[in-house]
C-alpha positions in Angstrom: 0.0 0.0 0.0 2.9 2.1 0.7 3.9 2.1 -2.7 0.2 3.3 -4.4 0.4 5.7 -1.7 3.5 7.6 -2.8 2.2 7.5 -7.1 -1.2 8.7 -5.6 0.8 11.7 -3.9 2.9 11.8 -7.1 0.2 11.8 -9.3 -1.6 13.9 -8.2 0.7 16.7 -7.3 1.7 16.5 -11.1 -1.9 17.1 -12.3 -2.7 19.9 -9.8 0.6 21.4 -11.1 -0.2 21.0 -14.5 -3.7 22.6 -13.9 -5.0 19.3 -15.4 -7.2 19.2 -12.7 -8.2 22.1 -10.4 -8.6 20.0 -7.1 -8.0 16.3 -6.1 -9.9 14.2 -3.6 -8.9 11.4 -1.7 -8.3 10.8 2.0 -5.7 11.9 4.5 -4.9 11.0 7.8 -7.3 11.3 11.0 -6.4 12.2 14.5 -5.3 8.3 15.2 -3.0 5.9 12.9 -6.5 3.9 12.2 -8.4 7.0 11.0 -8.4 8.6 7.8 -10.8 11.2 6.7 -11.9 12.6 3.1 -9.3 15.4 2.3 -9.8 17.9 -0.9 -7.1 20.1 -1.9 -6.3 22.4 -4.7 -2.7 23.2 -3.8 -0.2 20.8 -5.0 2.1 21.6 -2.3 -0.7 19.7 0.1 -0.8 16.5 -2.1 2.1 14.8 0.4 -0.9 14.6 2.9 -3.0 12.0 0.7 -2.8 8.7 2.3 -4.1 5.2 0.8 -3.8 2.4 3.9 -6.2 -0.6 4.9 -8.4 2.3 6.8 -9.7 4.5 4.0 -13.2 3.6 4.1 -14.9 6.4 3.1 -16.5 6.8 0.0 -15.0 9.9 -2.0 -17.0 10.1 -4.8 -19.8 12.1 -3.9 -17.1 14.6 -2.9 -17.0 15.5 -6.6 -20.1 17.3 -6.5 -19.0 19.9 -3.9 -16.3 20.6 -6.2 -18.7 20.7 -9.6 -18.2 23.7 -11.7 -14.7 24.8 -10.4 -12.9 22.7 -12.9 -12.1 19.1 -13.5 -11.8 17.0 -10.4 -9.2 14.5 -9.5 -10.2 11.7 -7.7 -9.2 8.2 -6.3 -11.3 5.2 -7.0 -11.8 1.5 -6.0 -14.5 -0.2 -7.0 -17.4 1.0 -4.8 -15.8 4.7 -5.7 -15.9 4.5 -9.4 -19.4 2.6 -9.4 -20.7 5.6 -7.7 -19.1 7.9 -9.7 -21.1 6.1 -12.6 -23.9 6.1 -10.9 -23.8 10.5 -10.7 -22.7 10.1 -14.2 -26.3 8.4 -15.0 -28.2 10.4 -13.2 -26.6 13.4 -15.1 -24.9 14.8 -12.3 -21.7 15.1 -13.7 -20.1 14.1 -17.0 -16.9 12.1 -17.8 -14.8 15.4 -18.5 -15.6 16.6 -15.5 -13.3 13.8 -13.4 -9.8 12.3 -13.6 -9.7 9.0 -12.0 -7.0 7.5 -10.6 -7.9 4.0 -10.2 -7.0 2.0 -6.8 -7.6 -1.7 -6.6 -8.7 -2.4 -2.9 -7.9 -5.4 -1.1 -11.2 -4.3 1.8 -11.1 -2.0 4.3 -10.9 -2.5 7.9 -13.3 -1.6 10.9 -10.8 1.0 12.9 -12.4 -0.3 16.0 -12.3 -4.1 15.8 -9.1 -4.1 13.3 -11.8 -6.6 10.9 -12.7 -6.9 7.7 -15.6 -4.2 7.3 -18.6 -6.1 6.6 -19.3 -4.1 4.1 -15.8 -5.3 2.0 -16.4 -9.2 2.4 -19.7 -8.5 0.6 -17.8 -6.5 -1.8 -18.2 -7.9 -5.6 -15.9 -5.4 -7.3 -12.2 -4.7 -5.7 -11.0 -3.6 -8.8 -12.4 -0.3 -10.4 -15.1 -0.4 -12.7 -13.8 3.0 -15.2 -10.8 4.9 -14.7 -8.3 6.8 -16.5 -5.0 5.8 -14.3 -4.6 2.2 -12.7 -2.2 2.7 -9.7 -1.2 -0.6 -9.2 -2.2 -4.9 -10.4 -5.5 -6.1 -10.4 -6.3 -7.6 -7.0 -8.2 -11.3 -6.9 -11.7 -10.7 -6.1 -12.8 -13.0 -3.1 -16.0 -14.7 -3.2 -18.4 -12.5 -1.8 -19.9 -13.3 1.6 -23.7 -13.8 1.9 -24.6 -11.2 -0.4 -28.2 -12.3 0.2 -27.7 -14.3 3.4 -29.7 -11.4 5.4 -32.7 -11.2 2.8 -33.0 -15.1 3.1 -32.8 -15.0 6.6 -35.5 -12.3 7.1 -37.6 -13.9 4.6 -37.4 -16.8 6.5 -39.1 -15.6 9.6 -43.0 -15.1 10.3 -44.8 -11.9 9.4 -44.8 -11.1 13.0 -41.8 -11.2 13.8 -40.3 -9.6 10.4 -42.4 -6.8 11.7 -41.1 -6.8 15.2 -37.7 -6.6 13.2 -38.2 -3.8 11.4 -40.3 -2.4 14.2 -37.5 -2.3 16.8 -35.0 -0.9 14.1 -36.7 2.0 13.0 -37.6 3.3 16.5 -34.2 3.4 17.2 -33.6 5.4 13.7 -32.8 9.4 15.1 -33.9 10.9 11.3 -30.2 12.3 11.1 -30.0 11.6 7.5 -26.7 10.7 7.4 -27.3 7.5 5.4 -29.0 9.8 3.2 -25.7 12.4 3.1 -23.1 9.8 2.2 -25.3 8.1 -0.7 -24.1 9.0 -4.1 -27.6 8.2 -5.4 -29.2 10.5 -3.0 -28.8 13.7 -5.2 -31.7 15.5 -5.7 -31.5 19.1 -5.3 -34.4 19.1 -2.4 -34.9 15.9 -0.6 -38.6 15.0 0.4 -37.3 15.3 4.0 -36.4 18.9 3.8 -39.7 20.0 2.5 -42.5 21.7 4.8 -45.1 20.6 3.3 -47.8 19.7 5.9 -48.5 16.0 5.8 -45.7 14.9 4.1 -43.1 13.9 6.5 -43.4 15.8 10.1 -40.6 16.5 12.1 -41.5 14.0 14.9 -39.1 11.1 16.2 -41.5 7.9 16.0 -41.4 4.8 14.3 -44.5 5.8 11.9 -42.7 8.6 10.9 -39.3 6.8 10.6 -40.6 3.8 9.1 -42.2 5.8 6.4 -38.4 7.8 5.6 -36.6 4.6 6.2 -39.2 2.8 3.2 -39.8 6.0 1.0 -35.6 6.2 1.0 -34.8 2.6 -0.5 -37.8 2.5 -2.8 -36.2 6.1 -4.5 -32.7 4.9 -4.4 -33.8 0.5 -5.2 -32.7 0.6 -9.1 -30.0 2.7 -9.0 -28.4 1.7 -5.0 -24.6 0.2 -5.9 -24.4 -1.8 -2.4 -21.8 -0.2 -1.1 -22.6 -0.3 2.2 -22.2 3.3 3.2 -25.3 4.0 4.5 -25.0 1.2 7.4 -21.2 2.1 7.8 -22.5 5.4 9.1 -25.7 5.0 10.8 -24.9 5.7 14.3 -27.9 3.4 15.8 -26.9 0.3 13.8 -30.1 0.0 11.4 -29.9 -3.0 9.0 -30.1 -0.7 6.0 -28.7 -3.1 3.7 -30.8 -5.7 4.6 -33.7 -3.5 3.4 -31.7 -2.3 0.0 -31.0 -5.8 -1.0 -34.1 -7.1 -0.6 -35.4 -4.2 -3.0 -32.1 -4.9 -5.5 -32.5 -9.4 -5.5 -36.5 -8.9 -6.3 -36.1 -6.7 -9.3 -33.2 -9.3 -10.5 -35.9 -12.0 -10.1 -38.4 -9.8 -11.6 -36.4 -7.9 -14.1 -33.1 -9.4 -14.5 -29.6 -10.0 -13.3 -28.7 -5.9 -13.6 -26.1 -4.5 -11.2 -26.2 -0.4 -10.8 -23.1 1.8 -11.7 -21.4 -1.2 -14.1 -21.4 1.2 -16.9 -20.8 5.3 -17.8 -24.0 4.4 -19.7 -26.7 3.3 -17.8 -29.5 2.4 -19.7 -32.5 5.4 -18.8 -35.2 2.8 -18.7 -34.4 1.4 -14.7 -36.4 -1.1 -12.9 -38.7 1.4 -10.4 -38.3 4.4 -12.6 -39.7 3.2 -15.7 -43.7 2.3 -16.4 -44.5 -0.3 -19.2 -48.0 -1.9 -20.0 -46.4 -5.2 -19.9 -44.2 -5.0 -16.5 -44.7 -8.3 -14.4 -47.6 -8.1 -12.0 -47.1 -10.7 -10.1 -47.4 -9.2 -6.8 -51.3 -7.2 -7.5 
């Protein structure tokens, strides 16, 4: 790691200098030697504090947005990174002259606090990145996922009671702090449904009605376009099952619909699973 580290520093000193790009994001390190954090800098003399180590596990790419219209963008990718970048590419958030990707493959992050595998990593189906202009480094050996459904299957498995209860105990603890909401790069409209005051719509109160209906209304606007990467668990603070609920949403449209996995391609095709009405879409469920 040591070595990608030091052409990632290279690298992008050299385009900041250049003026290739006008800033470069990436992540430096945190107050601890298991911490990073994102770090964004247009001076090239600041590109020594980029880091890449086993504990960069935030996702950058919705970074790029903040930086959108003051000149091309440097960024570093893995996998997850440069599926989400596709993913704003689709949704016509930015274009591909708008970013220079330096390409990282990433052998999984690790939890800062247990030293593990992050869950969300050993579930990971992509290590190596999915578009970029640079690749810093070989190809790693994708791993066979763990139980990318094992969590559907198990809560399928259980009565309608006490799926309910489930859900029911999750969502009461959820504190509507949005942040799974903040670090989604497919959470990009320009006023979310939250934010609105619109009376009726979603009130301001902390109960599980309330939550329940944000927690829903979220992975039903995000379903055919989420790219399971796991950020939104990684940050909740009161431990929701998030990804439990966005895979069940992602494995029925591939039984419905398709094997179809968001963010493979700069060119998603505009006719997606939930956003698209046809006269002869399965009905299965009415």
């Amino acid at each position: 790691m040591a070595d990608i580290q030091e052409t990632v520093r290279k690298r992008a000193r050299e385009l900041l200098e250049s003026g290739e790009v006008a800033s470069f994001i990436g992540w430096e390190a945190g107050r601890f030697p298991n911490q990073t954090t994102p770090f964004i800098t247009s001076d090239p003399a600041q590109a020594d504090r980029l880091v890449w180590n086993e504990y960069c596990v935030n996702t950058p790419a919705k970074y790029t947005l903040d930086e959108k219209g003051k000149g091309k963008v440097g960024v570093c990718v893995r996998g997850c990174d440069s599926r989400a970048i596709n993913r704003l590419m689709s949704d016509s958030q930015l274009t591909r002259d708008q970013v220079y990707l330096l390409g990282i493959p990433c052998p999984g992050m690790k939890d800062r606090h247990t030293g593990d595998v992050l869950t969300k990593c050993r579930e990971c189906r992509h290590h190596n990145p999915v578009v970029y202009d640079e690749l810093l480094g070989d190809e790693v050996e994708v791993p066979e996922p763990e139980g990318r459904w094992a969590q559907v299957e198990e809560l399928e498995a259980m009565s309608r009671e006490d799926r309910k209860k489930y859900f029911d105990d999750a969502f009461t603890r959820c504190i509507r702090c949005y942040a799974c909401r903040d670090v989604c790069p497919c959470c990009t409209c320009r006023e979310c449904f939250t934010d609105q005051r619109r009376e009726g719509w979603l009130g301001k109160q902390g109960n599980l009605n309330e939550n329940r209906f944000y927690g829903l209304t979220r992975v039903m606007h995000i379903g055919d376009r989420c790219i399971e990467c796991g950020e939104c668990e990684r940050v909740c603070p009161m431990d929701l099952p998030l990804m439990a609920i966005n895979r069940k949403v992602v494995r029925d449209m591939n039984d419905l619909f398709g094997e179809f996995e968001a963010g493979m391609e700069t060119e998603e095709p505009k006719e997606v699973a939930l956003g698209t009405y046809k006269l002869d879409d399965v009905e299965e469920f009415m």
